[in-house]
C-alpha positions in Angstrom: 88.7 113.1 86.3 89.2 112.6 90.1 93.1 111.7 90.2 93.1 110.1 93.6 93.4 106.4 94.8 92.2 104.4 97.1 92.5 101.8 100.0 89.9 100.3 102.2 90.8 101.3 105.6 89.5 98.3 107.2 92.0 95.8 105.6 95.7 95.1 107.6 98.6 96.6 104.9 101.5 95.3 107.2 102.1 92.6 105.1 101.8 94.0 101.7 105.1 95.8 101.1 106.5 92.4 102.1 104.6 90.7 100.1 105.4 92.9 97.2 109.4 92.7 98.1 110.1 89.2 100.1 112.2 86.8 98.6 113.4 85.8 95.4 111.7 82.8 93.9 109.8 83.2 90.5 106.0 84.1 91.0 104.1 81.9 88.4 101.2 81.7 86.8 98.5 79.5 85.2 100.1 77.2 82.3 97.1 78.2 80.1 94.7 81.1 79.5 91.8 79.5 81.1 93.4 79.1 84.0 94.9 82.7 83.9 91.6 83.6 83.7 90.5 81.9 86.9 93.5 83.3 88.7 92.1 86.9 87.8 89.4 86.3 89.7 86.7 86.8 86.5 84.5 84.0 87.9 83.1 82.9 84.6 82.2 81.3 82.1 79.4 84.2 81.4 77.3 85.0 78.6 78.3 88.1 76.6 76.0 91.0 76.7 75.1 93.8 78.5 76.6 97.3 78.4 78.0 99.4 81.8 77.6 103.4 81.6 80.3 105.1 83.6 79.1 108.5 85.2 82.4 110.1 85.9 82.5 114.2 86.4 85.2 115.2 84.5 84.6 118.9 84.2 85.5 119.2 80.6 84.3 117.3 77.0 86.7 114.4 76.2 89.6 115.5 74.1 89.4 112.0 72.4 93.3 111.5 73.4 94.2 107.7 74.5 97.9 108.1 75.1 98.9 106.2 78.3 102.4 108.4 78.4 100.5 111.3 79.1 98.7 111.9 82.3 95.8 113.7 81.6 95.0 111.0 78.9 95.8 107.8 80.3 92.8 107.0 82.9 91.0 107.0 79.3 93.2 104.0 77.7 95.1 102.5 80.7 93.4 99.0 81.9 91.1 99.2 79.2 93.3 99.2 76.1 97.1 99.3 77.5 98.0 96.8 79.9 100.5 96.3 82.7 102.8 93.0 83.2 101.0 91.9 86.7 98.3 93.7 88.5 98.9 94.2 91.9 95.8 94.9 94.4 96.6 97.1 96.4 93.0 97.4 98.4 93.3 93.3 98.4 96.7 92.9 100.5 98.7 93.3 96.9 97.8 90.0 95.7 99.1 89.6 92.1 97.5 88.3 89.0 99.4 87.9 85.9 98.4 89.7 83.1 101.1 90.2 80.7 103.5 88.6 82.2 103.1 84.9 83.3 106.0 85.1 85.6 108.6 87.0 87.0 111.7 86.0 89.3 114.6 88.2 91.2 118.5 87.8 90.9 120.2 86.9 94.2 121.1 90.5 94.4 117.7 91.6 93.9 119.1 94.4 91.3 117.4 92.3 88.2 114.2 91.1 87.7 112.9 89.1 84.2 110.0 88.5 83.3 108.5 85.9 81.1 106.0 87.2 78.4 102.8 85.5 77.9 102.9 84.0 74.2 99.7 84.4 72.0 98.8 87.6 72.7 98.3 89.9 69.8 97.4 93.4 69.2 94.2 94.9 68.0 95.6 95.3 65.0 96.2 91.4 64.9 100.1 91.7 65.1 101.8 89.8 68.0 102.9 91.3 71.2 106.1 90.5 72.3 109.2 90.9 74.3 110.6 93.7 72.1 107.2 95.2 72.9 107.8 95.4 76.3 111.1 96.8 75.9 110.4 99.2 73.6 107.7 100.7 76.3 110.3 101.0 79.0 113.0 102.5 76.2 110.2 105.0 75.1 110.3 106.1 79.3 114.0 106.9 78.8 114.3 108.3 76.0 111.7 110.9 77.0 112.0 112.0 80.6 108.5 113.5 80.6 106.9 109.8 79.8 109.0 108.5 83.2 106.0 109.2 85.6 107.5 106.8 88.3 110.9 108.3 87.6 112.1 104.7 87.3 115.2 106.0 84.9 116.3 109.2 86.8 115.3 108.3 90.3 115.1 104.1 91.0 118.4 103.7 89.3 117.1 101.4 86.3 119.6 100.9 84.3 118.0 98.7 80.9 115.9 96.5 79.6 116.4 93.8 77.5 114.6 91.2 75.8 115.6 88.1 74.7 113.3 85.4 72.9 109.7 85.7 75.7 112.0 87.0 78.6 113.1 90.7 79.5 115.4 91.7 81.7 115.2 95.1 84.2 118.6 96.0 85.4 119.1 98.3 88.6 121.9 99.9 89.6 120.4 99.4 93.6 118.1 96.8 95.1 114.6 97.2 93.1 112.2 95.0 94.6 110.3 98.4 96.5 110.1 99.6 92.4 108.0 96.5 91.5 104.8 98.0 92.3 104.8 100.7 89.3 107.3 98.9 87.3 105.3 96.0 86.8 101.8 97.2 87.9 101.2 101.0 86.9 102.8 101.4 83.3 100.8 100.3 80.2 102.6 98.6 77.8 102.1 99.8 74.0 102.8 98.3 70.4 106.5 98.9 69.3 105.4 98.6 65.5 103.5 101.8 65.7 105.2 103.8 68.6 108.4 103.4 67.0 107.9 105.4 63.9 106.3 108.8 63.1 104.8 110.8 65.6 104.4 108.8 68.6 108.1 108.4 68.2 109.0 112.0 68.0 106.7 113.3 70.8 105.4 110.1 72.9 104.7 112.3 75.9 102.1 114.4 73.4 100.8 112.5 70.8 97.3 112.0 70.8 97.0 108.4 69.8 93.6 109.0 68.7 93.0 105.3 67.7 95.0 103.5 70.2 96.3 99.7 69.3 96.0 97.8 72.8 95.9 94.6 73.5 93.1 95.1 76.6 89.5 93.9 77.1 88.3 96.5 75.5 88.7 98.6 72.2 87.7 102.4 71.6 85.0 102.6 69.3 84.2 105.9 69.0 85.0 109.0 70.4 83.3 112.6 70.3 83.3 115.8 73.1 80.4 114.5 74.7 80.9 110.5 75.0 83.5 107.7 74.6 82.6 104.1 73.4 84.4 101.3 74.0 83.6 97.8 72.8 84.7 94.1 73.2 88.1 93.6 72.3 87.0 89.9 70.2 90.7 89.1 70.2 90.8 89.3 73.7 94.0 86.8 75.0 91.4 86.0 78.4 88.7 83.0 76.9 85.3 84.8 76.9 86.3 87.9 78.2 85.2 90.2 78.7 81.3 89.5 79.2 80.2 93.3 79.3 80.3 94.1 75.3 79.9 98.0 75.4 81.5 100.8 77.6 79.7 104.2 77.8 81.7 106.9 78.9 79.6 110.6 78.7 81.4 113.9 79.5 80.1 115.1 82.7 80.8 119.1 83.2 79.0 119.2 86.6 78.5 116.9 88.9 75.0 117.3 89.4 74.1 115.7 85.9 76.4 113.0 86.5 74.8 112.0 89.7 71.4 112.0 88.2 71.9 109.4 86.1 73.5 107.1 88.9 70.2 107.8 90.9 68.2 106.7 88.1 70.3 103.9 87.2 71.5 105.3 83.9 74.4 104.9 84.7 75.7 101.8 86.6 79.3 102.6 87.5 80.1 105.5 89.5 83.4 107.3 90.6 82.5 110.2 92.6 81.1 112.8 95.1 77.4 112.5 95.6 75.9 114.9 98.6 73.6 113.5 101.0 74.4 109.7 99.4 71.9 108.3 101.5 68.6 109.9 100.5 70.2 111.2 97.1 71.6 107.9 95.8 71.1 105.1 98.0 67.2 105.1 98.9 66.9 105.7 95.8 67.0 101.7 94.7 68.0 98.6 96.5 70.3 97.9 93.8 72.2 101.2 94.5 75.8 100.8 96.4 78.6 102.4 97.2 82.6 101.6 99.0 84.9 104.3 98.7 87.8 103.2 100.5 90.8 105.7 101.6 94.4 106.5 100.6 95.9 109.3 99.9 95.4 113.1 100.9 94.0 115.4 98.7 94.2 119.5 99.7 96.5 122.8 99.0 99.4 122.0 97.1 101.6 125.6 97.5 103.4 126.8 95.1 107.2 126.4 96.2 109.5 128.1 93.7 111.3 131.4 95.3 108.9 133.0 92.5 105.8 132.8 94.4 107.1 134.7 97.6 104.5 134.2 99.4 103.8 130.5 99.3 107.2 129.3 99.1 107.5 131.5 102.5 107.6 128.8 104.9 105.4 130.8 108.1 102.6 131.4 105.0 102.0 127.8 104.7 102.0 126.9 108.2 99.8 129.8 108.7 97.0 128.1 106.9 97.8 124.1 108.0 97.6 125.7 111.8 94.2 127.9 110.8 92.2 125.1 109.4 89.9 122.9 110.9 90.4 120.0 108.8 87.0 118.4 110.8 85.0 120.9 109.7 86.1 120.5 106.0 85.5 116.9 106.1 82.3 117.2 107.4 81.2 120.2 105.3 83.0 119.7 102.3 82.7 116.3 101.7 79.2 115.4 103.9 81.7 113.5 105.7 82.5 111.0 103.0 86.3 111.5 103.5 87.7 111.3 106.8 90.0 114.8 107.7 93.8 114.4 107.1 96.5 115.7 109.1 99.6 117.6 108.5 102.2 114.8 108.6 100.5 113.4 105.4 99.8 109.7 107.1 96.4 108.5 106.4 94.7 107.1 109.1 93.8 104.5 110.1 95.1 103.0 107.0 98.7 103.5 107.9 98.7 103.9 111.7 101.9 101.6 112.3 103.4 104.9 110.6 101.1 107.7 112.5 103.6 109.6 115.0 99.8 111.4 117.0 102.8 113.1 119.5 105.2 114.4 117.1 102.0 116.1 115.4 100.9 117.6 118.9 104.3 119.1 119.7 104.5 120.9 115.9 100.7 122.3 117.3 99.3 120.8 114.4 96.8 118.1 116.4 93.9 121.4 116.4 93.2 124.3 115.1 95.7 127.3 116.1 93.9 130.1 114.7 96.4 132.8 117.4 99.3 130.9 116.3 98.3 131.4 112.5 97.6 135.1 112.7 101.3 135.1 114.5 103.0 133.3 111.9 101.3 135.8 109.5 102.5 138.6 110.9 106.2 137.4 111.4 105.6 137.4 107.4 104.1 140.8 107.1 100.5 139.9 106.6 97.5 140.5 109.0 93.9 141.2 108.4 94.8 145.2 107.9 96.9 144.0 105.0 95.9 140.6 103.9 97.7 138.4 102.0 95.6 137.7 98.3 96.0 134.3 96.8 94.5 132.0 93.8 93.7 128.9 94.6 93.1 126.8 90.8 90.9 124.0 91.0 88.6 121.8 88.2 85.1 122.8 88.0 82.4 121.4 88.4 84.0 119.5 91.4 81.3 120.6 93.7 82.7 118.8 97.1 85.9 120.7 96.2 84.0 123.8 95.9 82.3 123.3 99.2 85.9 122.4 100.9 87.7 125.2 99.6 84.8 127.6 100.2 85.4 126.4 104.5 88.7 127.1 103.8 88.0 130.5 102.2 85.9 131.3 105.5 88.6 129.8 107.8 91.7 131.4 106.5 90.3 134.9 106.1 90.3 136.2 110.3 94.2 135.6 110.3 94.5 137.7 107.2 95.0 135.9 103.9 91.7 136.2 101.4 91.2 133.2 98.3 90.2 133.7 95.3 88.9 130.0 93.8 89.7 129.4 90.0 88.2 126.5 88.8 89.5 124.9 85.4 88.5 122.2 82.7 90.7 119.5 83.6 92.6 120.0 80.9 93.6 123.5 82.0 94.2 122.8 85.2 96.4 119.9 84.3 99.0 122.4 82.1 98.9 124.4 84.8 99.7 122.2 87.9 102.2 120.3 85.9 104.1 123.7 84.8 104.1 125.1 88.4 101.6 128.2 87.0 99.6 128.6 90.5 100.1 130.1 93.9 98.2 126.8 95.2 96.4 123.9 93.8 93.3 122.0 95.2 94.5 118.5 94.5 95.6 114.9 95.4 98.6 113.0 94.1 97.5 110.7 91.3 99.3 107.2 92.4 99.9 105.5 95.8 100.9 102.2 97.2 100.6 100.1 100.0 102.8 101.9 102.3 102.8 106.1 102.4 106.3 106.1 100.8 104.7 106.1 97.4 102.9 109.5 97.8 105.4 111.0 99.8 107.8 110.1 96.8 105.8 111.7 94.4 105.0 114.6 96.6 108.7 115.1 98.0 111.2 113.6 95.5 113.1 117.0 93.9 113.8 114.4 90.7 109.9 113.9 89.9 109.8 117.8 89.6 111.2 120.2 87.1 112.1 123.4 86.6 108.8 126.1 86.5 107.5 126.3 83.5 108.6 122.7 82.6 105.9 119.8 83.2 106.5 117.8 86.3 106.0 114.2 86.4 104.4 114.9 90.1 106.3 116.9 92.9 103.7 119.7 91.0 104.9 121.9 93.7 108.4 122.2 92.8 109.8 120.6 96.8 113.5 120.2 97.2 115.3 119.1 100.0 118.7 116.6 99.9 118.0 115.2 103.0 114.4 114.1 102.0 115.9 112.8 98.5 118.4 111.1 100.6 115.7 109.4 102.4 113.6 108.0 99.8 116.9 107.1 97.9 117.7 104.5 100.9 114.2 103.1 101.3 114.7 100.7 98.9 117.8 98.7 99.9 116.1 99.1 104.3 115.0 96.1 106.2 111.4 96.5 107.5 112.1 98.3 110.7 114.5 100.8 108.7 111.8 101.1 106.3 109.0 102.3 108.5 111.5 104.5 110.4 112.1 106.4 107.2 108.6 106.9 106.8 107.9 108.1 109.8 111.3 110.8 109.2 109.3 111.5 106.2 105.8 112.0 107.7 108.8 114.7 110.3 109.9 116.6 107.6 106.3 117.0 105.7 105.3 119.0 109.3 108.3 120.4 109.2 108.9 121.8 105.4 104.4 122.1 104.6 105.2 121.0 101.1 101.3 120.2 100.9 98.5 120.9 103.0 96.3 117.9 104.0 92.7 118.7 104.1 90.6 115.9 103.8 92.1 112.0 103.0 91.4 111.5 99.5 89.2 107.9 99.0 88.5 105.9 95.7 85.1 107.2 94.9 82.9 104.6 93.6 79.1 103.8 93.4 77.7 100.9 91.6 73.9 99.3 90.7 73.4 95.8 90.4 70.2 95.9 88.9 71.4 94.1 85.5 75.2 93.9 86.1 77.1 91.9 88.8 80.5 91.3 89.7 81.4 94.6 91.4 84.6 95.3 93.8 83.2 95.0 97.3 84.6 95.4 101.3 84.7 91.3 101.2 85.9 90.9 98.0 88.2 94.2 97.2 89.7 92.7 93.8 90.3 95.7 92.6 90.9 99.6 93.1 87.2 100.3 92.3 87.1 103.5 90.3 86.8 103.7 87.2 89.0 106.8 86.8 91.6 104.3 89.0 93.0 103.5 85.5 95.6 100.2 85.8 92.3 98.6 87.8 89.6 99.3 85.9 90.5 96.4 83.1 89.9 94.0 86.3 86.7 95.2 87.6 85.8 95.1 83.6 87.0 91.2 83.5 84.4 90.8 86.9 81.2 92.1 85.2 78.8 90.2 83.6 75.1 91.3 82.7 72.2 89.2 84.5 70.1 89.5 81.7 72.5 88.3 78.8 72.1 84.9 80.9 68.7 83.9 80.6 
């Protein structure tokens, strides 16, 4: 399941964090659900028919788990059966769109925020969602650290929740407003009636919610190694939604399968790698399209726990960010699908305003240093006499990955260190990543925003991490510094300018420290074929975060399609 996120590169961001933050009047919605429905963009009324296969490379069967707590589980239930208050669109200048929340408005203070619960909504099960519903989610994130993915309880100073009749309440113990993106946008809210007893009370970060009770578009039908179905949720709370009335999701263990079937047209929504795209997948049919817009950085994540001596050693990991040539990894690895990174973790051109090009050239980082690597090396007792051996765990069948870390292999072994590639099921890797059990990880950070501050909190805040052996929430590679933490603990309550400043002191201490290793910058995979089925994301109309392993955005793309055929 490709973990990364993604933004198109070609859209201005300088406005979004303030339109996520500014001000403090209530943001409203439609006064009924067909309006609501309008105002999420789903363009109907449409026929229902029509069903959408997803060819997704996983690299392992489906475990048929659907709990949204849980990371490695939640890209299968989030969006289509849990979902968030508002959805913010991150590719489409963060406009909002109600979902289960109608509105929302700030105290004067900007340390509260309530939010008014849409009535009529009910559960799969046909009992009502409510308030207390909402609540309960946010309690469950409390009361188990491990379910706290944004670390809104031990890190953003929330303080509790509280409903009353349709409202509840978020209480901070700082200005909040930069927390609104995953407090409102990125957690799924679930049914208090059944997480509240049992088993899903006890161990909510690992229960398996095997038949998940949502209240999305769609419901989970059935569920074996090899395939997920989803169907119509006929309860839906959006009039005649969604059109598309079946899901198929196959397991793909390779990607080479998976992107057979989007050449054929099998498959109609696609969410990753396909070599040569052009003669493979796009010549292929007319009705064959891709946008895969960038975000986030995806490369080695080291392992920095005193532990692992060698990658927590400092001069090892800025041995390999000098000896790579992140050029030729883009253009080798990925076919030049993803643009290269660079070592202060800004992605470019996305986030230029925040891009310091001079402080990277003074570090030696703007090129390839292959003589200052084999130095660096040396200072830590390694050379090509005595080379430094280390595993690299990554998910197989991930073939672009393969190909990157293959350059990498090849680039890293003159100045003396040799890799060893594991590749995992997902499910393997996961456990492993989380609980710090790697010398380094091929990977990306699974959330952003629309500003770098998100991934550099996950990837640098010592409070998303945890002890090794422990699962970390993200920070997988165990980073601590007081002064970073002090940082991205004063983001929140910063004007613009201070805001941006920190950033960039940020992007300074990520050359500085080499908590992660930026290869290539990660984009949003995505492929689709409009042979039967309309409605897609595009570059002029980015509604949506268009992969379907982009979790929180899939239930809007879902809302968009409609089947040609079921028309006529």
């Amino acid at each position: 399941m490709r973990r990364s996120k993604a933004l198109i590169a070609l859209i201005a961001l300088s406005t979004v964090l303030t339109a996520c933050s500014s001000g403090s009047k209530p943001s409203t919605a439609a006064s009924n659900p067909a309006e609501d429905a309008k105002a999420a963009g789903t363009d109907g009324p449409h026929k229902p028919g029509g069903t959408v296969t997803i060819s997704n490379e996983q690299g392992q069967t489906w475990p048929c788990q659907f709990n949204p707590f849980n990371p490695s589980n939640s890209p299968e239930s989030l969006g289509f059966i849990y979902e968030p208050l508002v959805h913010i669109d991150v590719v489409g200048n963060a406009k909002e769109t109600p979902m289960l929340a109608t509105s929302y408005e700030w105290s004067a203070d900007q340390k509260t925020v309530t939010f008014t619960i849409r009535d009529g909504i009910k559960w799969s099960d046909g009992q009502p969602l409510t308030a207390d519903d909402v609540a309960y989610t946010y309690e469950i994130m409390k009361k188990t650290p491990a379910t706290d993915v944004f670390a809104l309880w031990t890190g953003a100073g929330l303080k509790s929740v509280t409903a009353t009749g349709n409202k509840v309440a978020f209480v901070f113990d700082q200005v909040a407003k930069t927390y609104f993106y995953p407090l409102a946008g990125e957690i799924g809210i679930v049914p208090k009636h059944i997480w509240s007893t049992g088993d899903p009370a006890a161990h909510p970060d690992t229960w398996a919610d095997a038949k998940p009770v949502g209240s999305g578009p769609m419901l989970m039908n059935t569920c074996g190694p090899n395939n997920i179905e989803y169907v119509a949720n006929p309860t839906f709370w959006q009039p005649g939604k969604p059109a598309i009335q079946k899901l198929e999701y196959p397991a793909y263990l390779d990607n080479g399968p998976a992107n057979n079937d989007l050449a054929s047209g099998k498959a109609q929504w696609g969410s990753q790698f396909i070599p040569n795209i052009k003669t493979f997948y796009l010549n292929k049919s007319p009705n064959n399209h891709t946008w895969s817009p960038p975000l986030l950085n995806v490369g080695l994540f080291p392992n920095l726990d005193p532990s692992h001596k060698a990658t927590s050693n400092l001069a090892v990991r800025q041995a390999i960010a000098s000896a790579i040539d992140r050029n030729k990894i883009a253009l080798i690895g990925e076919g030049g699908q993803q643009p290269a990174a660079n070592q202060s973790g800004i992605v470019t051109p996305t986030f230029d305003k925040y891009f310091d090009q001079a402080g990277l050239a003074a570090a030696g980082y703007d090129k390839p240093n292959v003589d200052k690597a084999k130095q660096l090396l040396q200072g830590a007792g390694y050379s090509s006499s005595n080379p430094l051996k280390l595993s690299v765990i990554s998910i197989t069948g991930y073939t672009d990955w393969d190909a990157s870390l293959a350059v990498i292999k090849q680039q890293l072994a003159p100045i003396g260190i040799e890799i060893t590639v594991d590749d995992l099921a997902q499910q393997t890797f996961d456990n492993r990543l989380f609980t710090g059990d790697y010398d380094l990880a091929y990977y990306a950070e699974p959330n952003s925003g629309p500003t770098p501050y998100y991934e550099m909190r996950q990837l640098m805040y010592s409070k998303n991490s945890a002890p090794l052996g422990k699962p970390a929430t993200s920070n997988y590679e165990r980073y601590n510094n007081p002064d970073v933490d002090k940082l991205l603990d004063q983001y929140a309550t910063a004007d613009d300018a201070t805001q941006t400043s920190i950033i960039k002191q940020l992007a300074a201490f990520w050359i500085k420290d080499v908590p992660m290793i930026p290869t290539t910058e990660s984009v949003d995979w995505f492929q689709y074929n409009t042979a039967d089925i309309l409605g897609w994301p595009t570059p002029t109309n980015p509604y949506a975060e268009p992969s379907a392993y982009r979790a929180i955005d899939a239930e809007q793309v879902i809302l968009h399609l409609y089947s040609q055929a079921a028309q006529k």
